[in-house]
C-alpha positions, -999 to +999 in steps of 0.1 A: +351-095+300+383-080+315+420-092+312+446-081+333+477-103+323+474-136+334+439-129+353+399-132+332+374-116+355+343-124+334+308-106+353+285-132+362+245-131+365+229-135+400+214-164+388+242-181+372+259-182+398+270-219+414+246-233+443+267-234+472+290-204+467+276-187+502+295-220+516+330-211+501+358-203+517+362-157+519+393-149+514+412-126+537+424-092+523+465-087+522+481-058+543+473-032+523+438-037+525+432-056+492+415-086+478+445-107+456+430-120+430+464-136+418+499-132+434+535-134+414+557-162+422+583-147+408+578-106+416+554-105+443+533-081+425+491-088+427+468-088+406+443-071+437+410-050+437+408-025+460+375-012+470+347-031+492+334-070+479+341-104+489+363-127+471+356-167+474+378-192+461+373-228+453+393-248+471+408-271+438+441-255+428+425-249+396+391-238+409+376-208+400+377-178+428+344-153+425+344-117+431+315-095+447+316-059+446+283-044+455+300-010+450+321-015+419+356-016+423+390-012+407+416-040+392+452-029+404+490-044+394+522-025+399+531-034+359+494-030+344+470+002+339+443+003+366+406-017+357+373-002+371+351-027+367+310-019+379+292-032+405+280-069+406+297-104+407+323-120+383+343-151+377+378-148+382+398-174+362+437-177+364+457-185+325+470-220+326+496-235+303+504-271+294+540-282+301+553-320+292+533-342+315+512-317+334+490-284+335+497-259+359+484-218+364+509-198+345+539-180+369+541-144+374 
């Protein structure tokens, strides 16, 4: 498993993987040619990878995204150290917190 502040990327096994994820929505990559795994409210900095893969998302707000990178890629954040992370497909799983009366995906 890897943590990059608020952001588990867990590798997941071909065959563990969901039926349907083919069908889920690819997300687009920003500007800067990167695929944002988590964006800061507050800062603007991403939690991105750069390199090639496909990122899918769920669309529930606290749905899990998935990450392919048939090449291996790298975990990047203007405040964190840099994450290589080997080819194949993970999990990507934003922290959540409780506050009175609801849950919501922790603020960057």
């Amino acid at each position: 498993m890897y943590r990059q502040g608020d952001v588990l990327i867990v590798p997941v096994a071909v065959e563990a993987l969901p039926r349907g994820i083919d069908a889920l929505p690819r997300q687009p990559r920003d500007g800067r040619g990167r695929l944002v795994l988590a964006l800061g409210e507050v800062t603007g900095h991403a939690h991105a990878v750069v390199g090639p893969g496909t990122l899918v998302r769920e669309s529930d707000p606290f749905g899990v995204s998935y990450l392919h990178l048939p090449d291996g890629g790298r975990v990047v954040h203007e405040e964190h150290a840099g994450i290589p992370l080997p080819k194949g497909w993970y999990r990507v799983v934003r922290q959540r917190e409780y506050v009175p009366g609801a849950v919501r995906v922790v603020a960057d």
